[in-house]
N, C-alpha and C positions, 0 to 999 in steps of 0.2 A: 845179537850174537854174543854168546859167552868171552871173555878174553881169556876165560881160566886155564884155559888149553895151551894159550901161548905162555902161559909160566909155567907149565908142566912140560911142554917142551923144551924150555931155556934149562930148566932146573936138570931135566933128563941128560940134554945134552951135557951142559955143565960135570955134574956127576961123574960122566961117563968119561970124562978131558978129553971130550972133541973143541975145536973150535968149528963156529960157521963155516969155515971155508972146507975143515974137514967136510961136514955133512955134506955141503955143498956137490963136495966131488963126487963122494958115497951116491947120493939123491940123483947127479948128473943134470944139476939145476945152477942158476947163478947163486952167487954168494949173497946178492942181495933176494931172492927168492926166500930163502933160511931166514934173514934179517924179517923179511913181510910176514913169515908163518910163524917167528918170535916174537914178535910186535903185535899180533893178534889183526893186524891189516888185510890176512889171506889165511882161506881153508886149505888145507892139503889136499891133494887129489886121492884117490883113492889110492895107486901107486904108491906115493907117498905117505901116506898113514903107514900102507905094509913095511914098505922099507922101514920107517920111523921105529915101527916095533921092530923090527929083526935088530935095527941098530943099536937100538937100546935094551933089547930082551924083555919088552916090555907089553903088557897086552894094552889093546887098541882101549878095553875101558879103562886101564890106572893113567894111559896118556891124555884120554879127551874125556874124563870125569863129567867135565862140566859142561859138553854137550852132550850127554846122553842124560844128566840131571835135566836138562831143556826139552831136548827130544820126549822124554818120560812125561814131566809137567804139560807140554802139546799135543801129546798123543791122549792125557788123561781128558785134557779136555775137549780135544777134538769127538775121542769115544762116544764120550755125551752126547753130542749132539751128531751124530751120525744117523742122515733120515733115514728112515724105514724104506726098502723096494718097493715101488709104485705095484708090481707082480710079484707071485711067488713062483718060482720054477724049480726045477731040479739043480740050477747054480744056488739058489741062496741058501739051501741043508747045509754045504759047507760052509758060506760066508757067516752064518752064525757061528759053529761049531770055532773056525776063528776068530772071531771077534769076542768071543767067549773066553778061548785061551788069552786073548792079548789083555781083556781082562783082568784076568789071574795071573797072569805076567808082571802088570803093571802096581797091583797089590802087594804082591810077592815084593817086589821090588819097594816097591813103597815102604813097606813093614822092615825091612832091611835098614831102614838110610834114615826112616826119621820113628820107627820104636811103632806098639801097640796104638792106633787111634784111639 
C-alpha cells in the first residue's frame, strides 16, 4: 500500500490550518484515528474520503494520487490476464463491451501521467 496518500493528507490538512484534533471533531473519529490515516497506518473509510474532500475542497484523485496510480498499475495487469468465460451467453455481450471501455480508460490514463509509449 501506497503511503503517498498519507502526505497528501498531512499537507492538505496543514494547508488548510486544521490541526488533527480539528479534523478529528469534523470526521467525528478520535484524534489519534487522524494521526493512523496521516501516518499511512490506516485507509479511510469511504465516509471519510468524503468528508476529507468537502473539508479540504479537494477531489478524492488530487487526495489519494497514489492509490489510484496503484489501483491503474493492478487493474492493467489484472486486465491481462482475465480468463476467458467457460460459456457464452447473453451476460458476456456486455462484459466485453466493459472491459473494452476499462481498457480505454486505463490507456487514456496511462498516456496522461507518463506521455506517448
Amino acid at each position: 500500500m501506497t503511503e503517498e496518500y498519507a502526505l497528501d493528507l498531512r499537507a492538505a490538512r496543514r494547508e488548510a490550518g486544521l490541526t488533527q484534533r480539528d479534523c478529528a471533531h469534523l470526521l467525528d473519529v478520535p484524534a489519534t484515528q487522524v494521526s493512523h490515516l496521516e501516518g499511512g497506518e490506516k485507509l479511510p473509510t469511504v465516509t471519510e474520503l468524503c468528508a476529507l474532500c468537502l473539508v479540504y475542497g479537494r477531489s478524492f484523485e488530487s487526495l489519494f494520487c497514489g492509490i489510484f496510480k496503484d489501483a491503474y498499475l493492478v487493474l492493467q495487469e489484472r486486465l491481462a490476464s482475465l480468463p476467458h468465460p467457460k460459456d457464452k451467453s447473453a451476460n458476456t455481450f456486455n462484459r466485453q463491451i466493459t472491459l473494452n471501455a476499462l481498457a480505454v480508460r486505463l490507456a487514456d490514463d496511462n498516456q496522461h501521467k507518463h506521455g506517448p509509449g
